[in-house]
C-alpha positions as CSV (number, residue, x, y, z in Angstrom):
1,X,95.9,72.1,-5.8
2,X,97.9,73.7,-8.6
3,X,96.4,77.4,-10.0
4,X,93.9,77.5,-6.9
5,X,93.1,81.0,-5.5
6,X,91.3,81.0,-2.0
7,X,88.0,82.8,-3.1
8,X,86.9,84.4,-6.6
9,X,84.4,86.7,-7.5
10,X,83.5,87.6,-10.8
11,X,80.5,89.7,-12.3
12,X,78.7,90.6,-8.8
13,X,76.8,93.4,-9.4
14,X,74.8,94.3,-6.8
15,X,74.7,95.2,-3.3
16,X,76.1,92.1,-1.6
17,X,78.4,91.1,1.0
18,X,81.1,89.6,1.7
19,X,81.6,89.0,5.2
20,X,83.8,86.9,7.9
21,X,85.5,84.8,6.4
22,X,89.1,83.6,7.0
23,X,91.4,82.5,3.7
24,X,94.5,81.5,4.7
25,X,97.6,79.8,2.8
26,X,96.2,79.9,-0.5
27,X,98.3,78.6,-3.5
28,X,97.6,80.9,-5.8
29,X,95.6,84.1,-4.5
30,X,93.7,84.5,-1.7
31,X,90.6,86.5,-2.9
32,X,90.6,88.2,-6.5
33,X,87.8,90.3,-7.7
34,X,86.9,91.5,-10.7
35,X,84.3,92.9,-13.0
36,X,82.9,93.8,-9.7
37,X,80.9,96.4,-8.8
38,X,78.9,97.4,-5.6
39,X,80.7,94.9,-3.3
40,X,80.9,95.0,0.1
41,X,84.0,92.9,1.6
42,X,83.5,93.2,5.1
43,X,85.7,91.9,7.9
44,X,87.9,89.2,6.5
45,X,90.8,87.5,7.2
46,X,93.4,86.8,4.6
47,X,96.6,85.1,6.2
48,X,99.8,83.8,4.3
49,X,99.2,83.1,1.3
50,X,101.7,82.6,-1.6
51,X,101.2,85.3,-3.6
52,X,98.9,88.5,-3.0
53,X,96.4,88.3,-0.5
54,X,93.8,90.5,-2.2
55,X,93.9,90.8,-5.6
56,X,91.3,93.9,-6.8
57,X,91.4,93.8,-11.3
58,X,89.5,95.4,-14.1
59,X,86.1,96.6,-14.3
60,X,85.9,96.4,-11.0
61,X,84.2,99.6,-9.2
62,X,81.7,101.0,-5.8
63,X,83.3,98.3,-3.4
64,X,83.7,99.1,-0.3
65,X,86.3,97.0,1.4
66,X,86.0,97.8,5.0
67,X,87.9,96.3,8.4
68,X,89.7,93.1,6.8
69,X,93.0,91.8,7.8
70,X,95.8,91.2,4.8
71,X,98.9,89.8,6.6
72,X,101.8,87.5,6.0
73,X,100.8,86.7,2.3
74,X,103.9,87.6,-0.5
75,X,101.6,90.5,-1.5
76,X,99.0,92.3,0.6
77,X,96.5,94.7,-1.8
78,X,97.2,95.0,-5.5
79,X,94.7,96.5,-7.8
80,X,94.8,97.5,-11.3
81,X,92.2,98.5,-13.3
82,X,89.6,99.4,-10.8
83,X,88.4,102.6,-10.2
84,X,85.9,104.7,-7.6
85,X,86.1,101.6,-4.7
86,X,86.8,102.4,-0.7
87,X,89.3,100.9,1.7
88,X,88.8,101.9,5.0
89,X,89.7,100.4,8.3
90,X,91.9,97.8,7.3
91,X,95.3,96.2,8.0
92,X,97.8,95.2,5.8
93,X,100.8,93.6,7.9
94,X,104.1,91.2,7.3
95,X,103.1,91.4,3.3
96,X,106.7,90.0,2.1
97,X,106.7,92.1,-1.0
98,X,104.4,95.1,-0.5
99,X,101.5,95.9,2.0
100,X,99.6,97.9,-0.8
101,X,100.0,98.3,-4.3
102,X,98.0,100.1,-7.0
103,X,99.3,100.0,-10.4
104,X,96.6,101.8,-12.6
105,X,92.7,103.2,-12.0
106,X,91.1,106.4,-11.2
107,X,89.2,108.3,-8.0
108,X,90.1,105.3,-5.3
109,X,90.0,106.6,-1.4
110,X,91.9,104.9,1.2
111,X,91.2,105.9,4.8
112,X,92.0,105.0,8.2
113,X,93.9,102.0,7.4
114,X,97.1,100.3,8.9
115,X,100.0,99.4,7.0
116,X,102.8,98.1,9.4
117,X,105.9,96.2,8.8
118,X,105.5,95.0,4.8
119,X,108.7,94.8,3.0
120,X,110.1,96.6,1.6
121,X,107.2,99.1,0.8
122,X,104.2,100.0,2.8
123,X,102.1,101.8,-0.1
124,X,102.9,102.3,-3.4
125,X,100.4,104.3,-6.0
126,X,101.1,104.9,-9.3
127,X,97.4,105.4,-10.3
128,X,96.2,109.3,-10.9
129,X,93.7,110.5,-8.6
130,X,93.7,108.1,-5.8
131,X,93.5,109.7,-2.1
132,X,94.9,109.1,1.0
133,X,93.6,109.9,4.1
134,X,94.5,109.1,7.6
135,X,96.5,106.2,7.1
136,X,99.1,105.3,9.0
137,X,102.2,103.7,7.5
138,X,105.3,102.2,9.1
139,X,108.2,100.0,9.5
140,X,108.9,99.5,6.0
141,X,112.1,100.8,4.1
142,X,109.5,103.0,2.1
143,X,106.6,103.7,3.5
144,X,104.9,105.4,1.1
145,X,106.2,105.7,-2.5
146,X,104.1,107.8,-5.2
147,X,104.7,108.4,-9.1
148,X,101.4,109.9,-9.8
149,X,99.4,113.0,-9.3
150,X,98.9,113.9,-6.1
151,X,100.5,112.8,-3.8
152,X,100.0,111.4,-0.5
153,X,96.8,113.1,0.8
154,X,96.1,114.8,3.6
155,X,96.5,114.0,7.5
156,X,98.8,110.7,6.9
157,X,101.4,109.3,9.7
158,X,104.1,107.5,9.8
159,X,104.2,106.0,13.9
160,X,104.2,102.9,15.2
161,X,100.2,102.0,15.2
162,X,101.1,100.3,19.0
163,X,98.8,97.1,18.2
164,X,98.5,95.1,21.3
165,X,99.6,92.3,20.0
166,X,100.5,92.3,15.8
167,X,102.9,88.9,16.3
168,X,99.6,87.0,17.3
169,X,97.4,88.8,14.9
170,X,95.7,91.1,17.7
171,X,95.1,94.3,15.8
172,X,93.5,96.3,18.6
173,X,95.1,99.6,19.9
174,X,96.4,100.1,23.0
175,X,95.9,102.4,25.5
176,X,95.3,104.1,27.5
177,X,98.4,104.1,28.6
178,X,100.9,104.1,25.9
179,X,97.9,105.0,23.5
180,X,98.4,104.6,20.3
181,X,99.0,107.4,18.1
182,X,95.8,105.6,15.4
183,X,93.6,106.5,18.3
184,X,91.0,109.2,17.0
185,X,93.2,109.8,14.0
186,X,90.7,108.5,11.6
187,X,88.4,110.1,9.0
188,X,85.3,109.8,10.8
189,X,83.3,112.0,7.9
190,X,82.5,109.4,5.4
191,X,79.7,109.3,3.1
192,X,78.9,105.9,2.6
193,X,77.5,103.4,4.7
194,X,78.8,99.5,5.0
């Protein structure tokens, strides 16, 4: 159907979940949120859809977006207007335009996520005071491009993640022998439960 996004969530705010679901070829987007807060988006799967796979907007705040897959879809991540939310664990991969992008809010952290093979940016942030930390980003033209304050964070890499099988969507490491340079590269001190 014409103007159809795969899920939509608007006004949530309180501590629920959203969790296991798979969203794949949407016509529109795939999931957007917004005026949001509290959220927890919890191990979903969104696969080729025509324009961005997540879609994160305004008012939108405390989610914690935690071990989804965003691959194959024109976009992966794009948030504007959202502010003091968590990504941690993901995997944003084959995103046509970009695997993340986040165009304006304050005091997001992105941790220990995956973003392999996007085109032709990996990450790009122009919102002040978001933080990286421990991602790994590769296999784009630009892996990581920043025009805000701050930079990239602290204890990033740029290596192949070595998934065991990224073609048919297996996003497990390998190892132990070649082991992947994401093993035990993670944040593991996080404040928050899921």
């Amino acid at each position: 159907r014409a103007n159809t996004n795969g899920i939509r969530i608007n006004g949530v705010r309180s501590s629920n979940r959203v969790e296991g679901n798979t969203v794949t070829n949407s016509f529109r987007i795939g999931v957007v949120i917004t005026n949001t807060s509290t959220l927890r988006f919890v191990k979903n799967r969104i696969l080729a859809g025509r324009q961005e796979g997540l879609r994160i907007k305004t008012n939108t705040s405390f989610l914690r977006v935690v071990r989804n897959i965003v691959a194959r879809n024109k976009r992966g991540l794009e948030m504007n207007g959202a502010s003091t939310n968590w990504f941690l664990n993901n995997v944003f991969y084959k995103n046509t335009n970009y695997g993340v992008r986040i165009d304006s809010g304050l005091s997001n952290t992105f941790a220990n996520n995956i973003v392999l093979s996007n085109g032709p940016t990996g990450v790009t942030n122009s919102a002040s005071g978001s933080r990286f930390y421990n991602n790994d980003s590769f296999g784009q033209s630009a892996n990581f491009t920043n025009t805000a304050a701050g930079g990239y964070g602290t204890n990033n890499i740029f290596a192949n993640p070595a998934f065991v099988n990224a073609a048919a969507l297996d996003f497990n490491l390998t190892g132990p022998c070649p082991i992947s340079p994401a093993v035990d590269a993670g944040k593991t001190n996080l404040l928050f439960t899921i």
